[in-house]
N, C-alpha and C positions, 0 to 999 in steps of 0.2 A: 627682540622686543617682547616677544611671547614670554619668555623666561621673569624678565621685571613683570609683566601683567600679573604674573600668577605668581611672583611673592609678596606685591603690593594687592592684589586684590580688585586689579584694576579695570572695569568695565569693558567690556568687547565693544570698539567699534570697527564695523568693516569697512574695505577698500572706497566703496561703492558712498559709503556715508560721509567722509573723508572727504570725496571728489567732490558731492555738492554741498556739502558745505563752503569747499573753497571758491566751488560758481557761484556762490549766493555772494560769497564776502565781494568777487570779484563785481558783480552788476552792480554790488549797492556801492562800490567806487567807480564805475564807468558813469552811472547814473551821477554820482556826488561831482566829480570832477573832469567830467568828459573827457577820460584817456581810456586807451588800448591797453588791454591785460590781457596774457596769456595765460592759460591753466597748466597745468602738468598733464605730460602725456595720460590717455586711459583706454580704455577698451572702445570698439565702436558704439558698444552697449550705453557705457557709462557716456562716452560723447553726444547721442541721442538724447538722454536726460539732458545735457547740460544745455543743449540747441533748444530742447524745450523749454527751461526753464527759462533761456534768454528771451524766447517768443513770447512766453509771462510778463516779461519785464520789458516791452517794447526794448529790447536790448539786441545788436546783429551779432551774429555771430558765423564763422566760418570755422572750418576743420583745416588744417595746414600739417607738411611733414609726411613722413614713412614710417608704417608700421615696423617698430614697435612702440615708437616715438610718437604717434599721431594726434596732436591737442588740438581744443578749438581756443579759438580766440575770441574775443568780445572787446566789443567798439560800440561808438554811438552810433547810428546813421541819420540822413537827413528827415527820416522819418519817423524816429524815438523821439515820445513825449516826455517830458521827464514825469516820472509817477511816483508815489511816496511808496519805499521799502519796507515792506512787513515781514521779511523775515523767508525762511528756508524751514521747513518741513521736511523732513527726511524720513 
């Protein structure tokens, strides 16, 4: 992937930006259609962002799995309002 980057010219995004943007796309569909999305495995690091971002977004979330494998998941619970989506800030 490195190699196309740098004959296209093509902007660095890192691992870590990648991960939430994909928790952002995921709440703003748990929130649209009330289903369970899982993320792809990440770091504990990056799974702490993503638990907070769901705590933003009255959205639950849990961590599930074995390192190296370890994702969190995202669900509604009985206590998520639904609240209008503005977006991920990275």
């Amino acid at each position: 992937m490195h190699a196309l980057k740098d004959i296209f010219a093509l902007a660095s995004v890192d691992d870590e930006e990648i991960a939430l943007r994909e928790a952002g796309e995921a709440i703003y569909k748990v929130l649209l259609e009330n289903t369970t999305i899982e993320l792809s495995p990440q770091s504990s690091y990056v799974r702490r962002l993503q638990h907070q971002l769901a705590e933003q977004h009255s959205v639950q979330s849990r961590s599930s799995g074995l390192e190296p494998n370890r994702r969190v998941l995202y669900y509604r619970g009985p206590a998520a309002v639904a609240t209008s989506y503005g977006g991920v800030s990275a």
